[in-house]
C-alpha positions as CSV (number, residue, x, y, z in Angstrom):
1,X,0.0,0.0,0.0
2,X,1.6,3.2,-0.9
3,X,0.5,6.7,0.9
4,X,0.9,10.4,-0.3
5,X,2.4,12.6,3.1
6,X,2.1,15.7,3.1
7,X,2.7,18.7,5.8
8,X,4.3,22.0,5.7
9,X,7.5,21.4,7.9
10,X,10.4,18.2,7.3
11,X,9.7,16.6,10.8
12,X,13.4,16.0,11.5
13,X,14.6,16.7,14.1
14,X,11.0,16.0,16.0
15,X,11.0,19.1,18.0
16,X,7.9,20.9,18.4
17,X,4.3,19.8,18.4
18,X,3.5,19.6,15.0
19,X,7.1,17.8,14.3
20,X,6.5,15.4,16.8
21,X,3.2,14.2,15.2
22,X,4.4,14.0,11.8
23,X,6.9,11.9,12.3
24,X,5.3,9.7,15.0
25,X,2.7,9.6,12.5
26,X,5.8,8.6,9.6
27,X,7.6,6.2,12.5
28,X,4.6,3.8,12.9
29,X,2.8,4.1,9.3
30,X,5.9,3.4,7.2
31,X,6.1,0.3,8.9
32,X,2.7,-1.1,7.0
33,X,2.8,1.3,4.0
34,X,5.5,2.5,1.5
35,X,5.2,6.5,1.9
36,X,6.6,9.2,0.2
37,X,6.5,12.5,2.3
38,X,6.1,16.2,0.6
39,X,7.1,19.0,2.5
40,X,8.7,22.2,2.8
41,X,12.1,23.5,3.6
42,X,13.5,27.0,5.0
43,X,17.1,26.2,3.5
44,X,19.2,23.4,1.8
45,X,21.2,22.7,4.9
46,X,17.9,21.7,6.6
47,X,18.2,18.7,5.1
48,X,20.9,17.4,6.9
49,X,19.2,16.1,9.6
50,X,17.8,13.3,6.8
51,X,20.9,11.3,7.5
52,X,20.1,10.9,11.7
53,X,16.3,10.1,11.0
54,X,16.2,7.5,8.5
55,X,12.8,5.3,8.2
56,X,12.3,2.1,6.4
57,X,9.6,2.7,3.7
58,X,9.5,6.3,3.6
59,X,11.0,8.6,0.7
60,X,11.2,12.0,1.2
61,X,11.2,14.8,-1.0
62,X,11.4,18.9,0.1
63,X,10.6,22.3,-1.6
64,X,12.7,24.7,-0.5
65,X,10.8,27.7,1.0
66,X,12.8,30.9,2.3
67,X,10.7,32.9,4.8
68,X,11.1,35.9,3.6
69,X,8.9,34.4,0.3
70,X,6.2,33.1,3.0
71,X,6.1,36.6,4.7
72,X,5.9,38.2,0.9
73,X,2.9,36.0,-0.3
74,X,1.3,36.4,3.7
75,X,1.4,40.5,2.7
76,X,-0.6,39.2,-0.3
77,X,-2.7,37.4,0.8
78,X,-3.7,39.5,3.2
79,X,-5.7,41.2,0.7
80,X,-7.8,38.6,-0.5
81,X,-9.9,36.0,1.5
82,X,-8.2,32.8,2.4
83,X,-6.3,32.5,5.4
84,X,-2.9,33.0,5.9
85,X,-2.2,29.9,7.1
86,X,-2.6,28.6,3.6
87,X,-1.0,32.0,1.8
88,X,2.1,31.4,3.9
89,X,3.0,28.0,2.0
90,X,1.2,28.9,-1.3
91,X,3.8,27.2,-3.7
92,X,3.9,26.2,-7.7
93,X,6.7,24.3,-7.0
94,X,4.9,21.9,-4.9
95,X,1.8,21.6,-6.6
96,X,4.2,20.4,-9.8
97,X,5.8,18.3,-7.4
98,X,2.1,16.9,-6.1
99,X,0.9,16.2,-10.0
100,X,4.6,14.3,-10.5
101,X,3.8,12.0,-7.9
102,X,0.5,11.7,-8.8
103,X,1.3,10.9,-12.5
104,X,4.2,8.3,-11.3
105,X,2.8,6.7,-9.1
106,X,-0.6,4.8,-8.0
107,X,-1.3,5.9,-4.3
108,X,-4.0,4.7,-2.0
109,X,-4.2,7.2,0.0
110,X,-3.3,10.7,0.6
111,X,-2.5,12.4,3.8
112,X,-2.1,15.5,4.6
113,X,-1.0,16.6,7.8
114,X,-2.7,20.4,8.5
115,X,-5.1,22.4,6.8
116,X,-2.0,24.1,5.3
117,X,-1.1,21.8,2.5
118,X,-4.9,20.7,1.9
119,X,-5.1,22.7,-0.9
120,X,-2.7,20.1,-2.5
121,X,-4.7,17.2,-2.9
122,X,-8.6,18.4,-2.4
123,X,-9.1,18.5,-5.5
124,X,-8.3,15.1,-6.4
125,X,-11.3,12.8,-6.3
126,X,-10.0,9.6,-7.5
127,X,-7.8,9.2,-4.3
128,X,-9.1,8.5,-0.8
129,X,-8.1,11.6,1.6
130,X,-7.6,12.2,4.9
131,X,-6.6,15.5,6.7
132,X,-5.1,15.7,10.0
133,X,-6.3,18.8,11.5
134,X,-5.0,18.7,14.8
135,X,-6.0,21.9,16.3
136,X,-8.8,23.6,16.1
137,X,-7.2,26.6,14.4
138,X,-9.5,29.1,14.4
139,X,-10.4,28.7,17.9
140,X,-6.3,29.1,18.5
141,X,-6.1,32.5,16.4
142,X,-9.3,33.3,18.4
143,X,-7.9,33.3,22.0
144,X,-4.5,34.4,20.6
145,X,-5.4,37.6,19.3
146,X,-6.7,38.4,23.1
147,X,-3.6,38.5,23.9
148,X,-2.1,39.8,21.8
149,X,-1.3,43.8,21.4
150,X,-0.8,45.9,18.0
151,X,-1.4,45.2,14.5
152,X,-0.7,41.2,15.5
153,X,-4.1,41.4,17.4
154,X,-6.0,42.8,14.1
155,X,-4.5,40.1,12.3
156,X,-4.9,37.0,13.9
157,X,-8.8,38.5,15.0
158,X,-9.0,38.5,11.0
159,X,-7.6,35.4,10.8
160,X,-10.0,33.8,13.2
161,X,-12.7,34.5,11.0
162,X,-11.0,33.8,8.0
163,X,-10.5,29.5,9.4
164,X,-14.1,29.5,10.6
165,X,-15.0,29.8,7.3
166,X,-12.2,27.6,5.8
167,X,-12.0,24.7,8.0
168,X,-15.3,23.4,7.2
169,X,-14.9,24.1,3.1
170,X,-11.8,22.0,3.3
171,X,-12.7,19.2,5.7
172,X,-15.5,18.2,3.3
173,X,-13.1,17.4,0.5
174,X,-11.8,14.7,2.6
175,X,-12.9,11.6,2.9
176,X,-12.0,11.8,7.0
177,X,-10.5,14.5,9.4
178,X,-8.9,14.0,12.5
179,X,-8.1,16.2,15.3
180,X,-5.6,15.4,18.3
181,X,-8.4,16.4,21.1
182,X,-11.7,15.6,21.9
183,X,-12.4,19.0,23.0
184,X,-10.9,20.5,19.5
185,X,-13.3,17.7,17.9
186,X,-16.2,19.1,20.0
187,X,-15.6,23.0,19.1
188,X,-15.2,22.2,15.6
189,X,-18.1,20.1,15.6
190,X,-20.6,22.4,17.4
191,X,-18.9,25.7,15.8
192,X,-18.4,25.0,12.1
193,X,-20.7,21.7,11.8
194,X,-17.9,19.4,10.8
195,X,-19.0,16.4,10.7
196,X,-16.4,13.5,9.5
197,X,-13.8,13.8,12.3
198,X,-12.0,11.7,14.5
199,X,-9.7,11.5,17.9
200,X,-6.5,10.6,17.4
201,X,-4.4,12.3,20.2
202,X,-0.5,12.7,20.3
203,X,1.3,10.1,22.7
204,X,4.7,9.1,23.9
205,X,7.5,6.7,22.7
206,X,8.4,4.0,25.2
207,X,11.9,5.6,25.5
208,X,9.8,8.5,27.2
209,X,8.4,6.1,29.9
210,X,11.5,4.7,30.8
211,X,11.7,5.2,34.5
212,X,14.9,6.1,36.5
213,X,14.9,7.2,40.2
214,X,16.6,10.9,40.3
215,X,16.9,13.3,42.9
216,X,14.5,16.4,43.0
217,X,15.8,19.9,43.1
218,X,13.1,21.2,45.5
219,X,13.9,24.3,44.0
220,X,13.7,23.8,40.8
221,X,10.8,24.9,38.8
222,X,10.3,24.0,34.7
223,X,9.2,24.9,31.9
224,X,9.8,23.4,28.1
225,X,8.7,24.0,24.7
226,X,9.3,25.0,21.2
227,X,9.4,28.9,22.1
228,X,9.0,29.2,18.2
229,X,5.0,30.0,18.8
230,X,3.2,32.6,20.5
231,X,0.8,30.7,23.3
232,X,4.8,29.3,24.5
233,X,6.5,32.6,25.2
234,X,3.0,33.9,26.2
235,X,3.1,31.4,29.1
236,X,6.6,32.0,30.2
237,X,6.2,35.9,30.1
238,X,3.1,34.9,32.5
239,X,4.7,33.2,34.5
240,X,8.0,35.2,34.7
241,X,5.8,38.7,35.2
242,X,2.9,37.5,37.3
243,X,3.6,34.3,39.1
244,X,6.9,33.9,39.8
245,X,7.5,36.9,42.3
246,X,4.5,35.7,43.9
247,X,6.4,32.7,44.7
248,X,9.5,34.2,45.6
249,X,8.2,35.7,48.6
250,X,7.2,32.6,50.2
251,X,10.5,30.5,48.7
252,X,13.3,33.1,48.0
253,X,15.7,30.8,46.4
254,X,13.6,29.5,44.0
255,X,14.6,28.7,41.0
256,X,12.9,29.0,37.1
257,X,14.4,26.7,34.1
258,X,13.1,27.9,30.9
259,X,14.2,24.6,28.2
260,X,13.4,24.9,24.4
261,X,14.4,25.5,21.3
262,X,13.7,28.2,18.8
263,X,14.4,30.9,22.1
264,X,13.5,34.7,21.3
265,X,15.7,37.2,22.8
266,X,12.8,38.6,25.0
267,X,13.2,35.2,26.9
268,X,16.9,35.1,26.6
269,X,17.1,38.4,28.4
270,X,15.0,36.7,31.4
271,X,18.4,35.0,31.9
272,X,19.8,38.3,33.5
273,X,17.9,37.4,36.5
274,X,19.9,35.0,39.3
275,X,16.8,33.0,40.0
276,X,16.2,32.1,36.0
277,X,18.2,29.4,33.7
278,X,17.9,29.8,30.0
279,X,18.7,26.4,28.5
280,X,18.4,26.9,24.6
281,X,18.7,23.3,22.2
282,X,19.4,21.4,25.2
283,X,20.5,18.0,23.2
284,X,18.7,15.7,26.2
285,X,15.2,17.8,27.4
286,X,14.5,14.7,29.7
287,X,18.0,15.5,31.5
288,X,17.1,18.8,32.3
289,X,13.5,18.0,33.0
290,X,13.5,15.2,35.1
291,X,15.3,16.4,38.5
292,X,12.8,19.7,38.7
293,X,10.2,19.8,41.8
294,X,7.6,20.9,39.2
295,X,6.8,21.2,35.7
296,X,4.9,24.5,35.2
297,X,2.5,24.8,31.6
298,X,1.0,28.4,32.8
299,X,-1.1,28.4,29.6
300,X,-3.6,31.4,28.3
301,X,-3.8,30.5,24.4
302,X,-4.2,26.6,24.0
303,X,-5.5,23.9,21.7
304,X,-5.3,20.8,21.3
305,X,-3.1,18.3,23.3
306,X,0.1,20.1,25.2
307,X,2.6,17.8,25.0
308,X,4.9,19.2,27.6
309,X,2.2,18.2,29.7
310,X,2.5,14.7,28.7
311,X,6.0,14.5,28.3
312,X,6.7,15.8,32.0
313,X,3.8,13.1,33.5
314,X,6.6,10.5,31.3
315,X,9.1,12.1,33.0
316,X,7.4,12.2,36.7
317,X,7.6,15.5,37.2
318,X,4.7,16.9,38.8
319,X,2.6,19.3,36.8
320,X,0.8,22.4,36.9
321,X,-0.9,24.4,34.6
322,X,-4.1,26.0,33.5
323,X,-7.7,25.0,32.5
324,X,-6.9,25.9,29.2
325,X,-3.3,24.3,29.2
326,X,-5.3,21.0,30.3
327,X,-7.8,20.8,27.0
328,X,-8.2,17.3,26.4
329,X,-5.7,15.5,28.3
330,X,-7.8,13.0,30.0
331,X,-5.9,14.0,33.7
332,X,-7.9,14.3,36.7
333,X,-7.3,17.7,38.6
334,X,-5.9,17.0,42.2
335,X,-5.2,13.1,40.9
336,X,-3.2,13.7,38.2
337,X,-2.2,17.1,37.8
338,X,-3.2,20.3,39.4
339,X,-5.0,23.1,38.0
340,X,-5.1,27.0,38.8
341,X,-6.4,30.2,36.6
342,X,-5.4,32.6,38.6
343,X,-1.4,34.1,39.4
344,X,-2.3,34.0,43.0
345,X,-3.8,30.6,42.6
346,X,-1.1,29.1,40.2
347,X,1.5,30.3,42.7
348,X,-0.1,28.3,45.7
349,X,-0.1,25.1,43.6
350,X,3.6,25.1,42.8
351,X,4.2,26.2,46.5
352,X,2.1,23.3,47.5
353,X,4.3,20.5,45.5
354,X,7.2,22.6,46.6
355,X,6.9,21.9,50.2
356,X,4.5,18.3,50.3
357,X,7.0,15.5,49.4
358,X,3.2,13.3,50.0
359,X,1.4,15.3,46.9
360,X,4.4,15.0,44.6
361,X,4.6,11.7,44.9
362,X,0.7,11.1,44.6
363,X,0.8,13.3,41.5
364,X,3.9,12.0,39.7
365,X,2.5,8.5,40.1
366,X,-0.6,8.5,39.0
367,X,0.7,11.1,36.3
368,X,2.8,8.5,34.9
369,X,0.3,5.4,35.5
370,X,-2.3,8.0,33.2
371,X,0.0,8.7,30.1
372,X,1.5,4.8,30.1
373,X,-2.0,3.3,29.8
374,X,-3.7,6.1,27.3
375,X,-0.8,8.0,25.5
376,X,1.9,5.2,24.3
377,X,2.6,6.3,20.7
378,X,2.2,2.4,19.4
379,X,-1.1,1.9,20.7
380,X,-2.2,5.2,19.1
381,X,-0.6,4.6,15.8
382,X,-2.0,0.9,15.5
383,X,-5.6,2.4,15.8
384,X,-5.1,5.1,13.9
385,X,-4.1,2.7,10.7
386,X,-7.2,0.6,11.5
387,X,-9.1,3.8,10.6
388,X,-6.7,4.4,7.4
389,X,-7.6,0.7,6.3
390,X,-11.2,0.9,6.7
391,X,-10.8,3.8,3.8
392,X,-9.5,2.1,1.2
């Protein structure tokens, strides 16, 4: 069985949300089908990583894509009516590359990972379809441009409007659409009256639930990302601004480890401060995790599944975030993980785990026991080709 993979960014290295569910997706599928993968590239020498991520089954071809082209056809389309998610990887190139394929080749199936690079393959009928949507986007560009301040809270407002109208157009060219929540399944569902989607939620690989005992810094506090996207350095200015002092006052040498890649200097500056560690491309994120009291995820703009939520329950680190940084993990507040809206509220809860050896331990265990039973990446992917099968 041969499958057509498509999505907007090469998924090697996996670093980032959208990476990491590409090629979890790419890991497990190429195992039952021969897949060639379509995708973008900022530069030649992204390529590179290729070589250190090779997968039996899977061919892979790019189109290189500056940024400074995406922002030029974003100023474009800003002008006309679709959104901007799609103007920013508008390409000739690929859609030759798409019809190459396509006249080479017999697939069964196309994917297409994102609303993004739907415009590829929608209009192909002869082919079965499927479109991993993920996140509800419009409902992210929604919340975002609360938050956000100039002409960037114009835009993404605009842009809001612009995927309510899109995301059911395109999901109806597809034969089925997944997203990675049951809450993004639900909004969607109830707000643009999609009606062919499915749960398929991210997960974690079973290096990520190898357990080893390490000793806590009960001073260290964590957070890690891809500080690439807004809702990420959103949280950590958050928590930086309006939690952390509050903390401070009650545990003065406390300690804040900001880990990611992708690092703007408004966050690198937060490294100025004594009390904060700036750890950018740490090359082992569990090693840096693993030994901190708690994992914070103070989040304000949220869809879809958080996987530093998931990845720190792996890890045993205690976690705690917001309502909204929660969505659809299926974690029970004050079992699993603990929950607070409010700076003077959030601040309590990391306190709490700071100084109550008992509720760390209650937390980080029934954490772990959640995401080993309902978010191993094999279980996941084994379901998610029974769907694929059924299609064709």
């Amino acid at each position: 069985m041969r499958m057509l993979f498509l999505t907007t960014r090469l998924p090697f290295p996996p670093v980032g949300g959208e990476k990491l569910r590409a090629f979890n997706f790419l890991k497990y599928l190429s195992r039952a089908w021969e897949i060639t993968l379509l995708t973008f590239v900022e530069s030649e020498a992204e390529k590179s990583a290729l070589k250190d991520y090779s997968l039996d089954n899977l061919r892979v071809r790019s189109v290189t894509l500056p940024r400074y082209q995406s922002y030029l056809k974003c100023l474009g389309g800003f002008f006309s009516r679709e959104p901007l998610e799609t103007a920013y990887y508008a390409s000739s190139e690929m859609t030759r590359m798409v019809k190459e394929e396509l006249d080479r080749t017999k697939y069964d199936l196309f994917f297409c990972h994102l609303i993004r690079m739907a415009p590829y393959v929608a209009g192909y009928r002869a082919q079965r379809k499927v479109l991993d949507m993920c996140d509800a986007m419009s409902l992210r560009y929604s919340l975002s441009s609360r938050m956000r301040k100039g002409p960037f809270k114009f835009i993404e407002y605009l842009e809001s409007k612009r995927l309510e109208r899109y995301e059911p157009a395109i999901s109806k060219k597809f034969d089925l659409s997944f997203t990675a929540s049951i809450e993004d399944k639900t909004f969607l569902e109830r707000n643009s009256g999609i009606q062919n989607l499915e749960v398929v939620e991210n997960g974690l690989d079973p290096e990520d639930l190898d357990f080893k005992e390490t000793p806590v810094d009960l001073k260290k506090i964590v957070f890690f990302s891809n500080l690439r996207t807004f809702h990420n350095v959103d949280a950590v200015q958050y928590f930086y601004k309006s939690i952390f002092p509050l903390i401070k006052k009650r545990v003065k040498d406390a300690k804040f480890f900001i880990v990611g890649a992708s690092i703007p200097s408004c966050i690198l500056r937060m490294g100025q401060d004594s009390s904060v560690s700036v750890l950018s491309d740490a090359p082992d994120i569990r090693a840096a995790v693993e030994d901190a009291c708690v994992s914070v995820a103070p989040m304000r703009v949220a869809v879809g599944i958080q996987n530093k939520i998931l990845q720190s329950m792996a890890f045993r680190v205690p976690v705690v975030t917001t309502t909204r940084g929660l969505g659809g993990i299926q974690a029970k507040p004050g079992r699993d993980i603990l929950i607070a809206d409010s700076p003077v509220e959030f601040a309590e809860k990391v306190i709490m785990l700071m100084e109550n050896p008992d509720l760390r331990e209650r937390l980080r265990e029934n954490a772990y026991s959640l995401v080993k039973e309902k978010y191993f990446w094999p279980n996941i992917a084994e379901e998610l080709n029974k769907k694929l099968l059924c299609l064709i």
